[in-house]
C-alpha positions in Angstrom: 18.8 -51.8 -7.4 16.5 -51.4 -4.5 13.6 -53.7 -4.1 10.6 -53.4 -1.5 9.1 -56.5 -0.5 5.2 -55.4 1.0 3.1 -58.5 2.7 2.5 -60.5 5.3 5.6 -61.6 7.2 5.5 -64.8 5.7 4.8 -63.8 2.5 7.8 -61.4 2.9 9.9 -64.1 4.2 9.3 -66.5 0.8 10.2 -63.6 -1.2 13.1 -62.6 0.3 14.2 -66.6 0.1 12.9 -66.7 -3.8 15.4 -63.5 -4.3 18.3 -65.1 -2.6 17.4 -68.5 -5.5 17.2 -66.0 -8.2 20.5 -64.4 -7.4 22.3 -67.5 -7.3 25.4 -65.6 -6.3 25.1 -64.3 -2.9 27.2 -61.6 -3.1 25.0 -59.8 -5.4 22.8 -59.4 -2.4 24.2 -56.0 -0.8 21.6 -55.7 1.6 18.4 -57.1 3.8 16.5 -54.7 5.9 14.6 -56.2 9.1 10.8 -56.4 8.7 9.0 -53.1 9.4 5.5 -52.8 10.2 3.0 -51.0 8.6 1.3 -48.2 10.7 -1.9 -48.6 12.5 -4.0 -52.3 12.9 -2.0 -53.9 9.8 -0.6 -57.0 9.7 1.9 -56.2 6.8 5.6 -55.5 7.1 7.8 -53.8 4.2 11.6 -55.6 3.4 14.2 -53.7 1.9 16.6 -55.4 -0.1 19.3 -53.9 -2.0 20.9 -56.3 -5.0 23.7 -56.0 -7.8 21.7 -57.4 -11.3 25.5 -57.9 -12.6 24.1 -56.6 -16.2 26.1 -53.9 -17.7 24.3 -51.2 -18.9 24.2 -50.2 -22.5 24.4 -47.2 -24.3 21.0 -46.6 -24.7 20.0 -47.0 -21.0 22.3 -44.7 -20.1 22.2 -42.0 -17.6 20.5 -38.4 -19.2 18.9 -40.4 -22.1 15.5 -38.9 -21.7 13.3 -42.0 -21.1 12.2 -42.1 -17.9 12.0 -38.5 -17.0 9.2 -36.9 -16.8 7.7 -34.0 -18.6 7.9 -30.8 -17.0 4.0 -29.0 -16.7 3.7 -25.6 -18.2 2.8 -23.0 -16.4 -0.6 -22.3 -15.8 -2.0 -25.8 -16.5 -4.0 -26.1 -12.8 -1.6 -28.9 -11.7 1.4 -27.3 -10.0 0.9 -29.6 -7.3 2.7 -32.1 -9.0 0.1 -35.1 -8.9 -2.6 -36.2 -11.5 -6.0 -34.2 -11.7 -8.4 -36.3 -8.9 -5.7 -38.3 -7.7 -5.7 -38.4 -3.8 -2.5 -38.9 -1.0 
């Protein structure tokens, strides 16, 4: 699983420390990115961490269920670029 830590550096820092305590085993940390900074006058950085949750999945969560996919638009609907009706980038 990937995971995006977005703060301060500090703030970025505690987080990365509370996910090393909440994966008591450090091997199931794969990964720790350095801290990048956001664009512009910001003072926030992004962490990437990459981490093995050690949970098998189960048949339900499987791969090509269905749940999590998302519905495909028909044609015609006025929203073929992809994004929600008023919703800005």
């Amino acid at each position: 699983m990937k995971i995006r830590a977005h703060g301060t550096p500090v703030e970025c820092r505690a987080a990365v420390g509370k996910l090393f305590e909440a994966f008591s085993d450090p091997d199931r940390i794969v990964s720790v990115s350095e801290a990048y900074p956001d664009r512009g006058a910001s003072i926030l950085v992004r962490v990437y961490l990459e981490v093995r949750l050690g949970i098998p999945p189960q048949p339900s969560e499987a791969l090509g269920s269905g749940a999590g996919q998302r519905q495909a638009r028909s044609p015609g609907d006025g929203s073929s670029h992809g994004r929600a009706p008023g919703r800005r980038r």
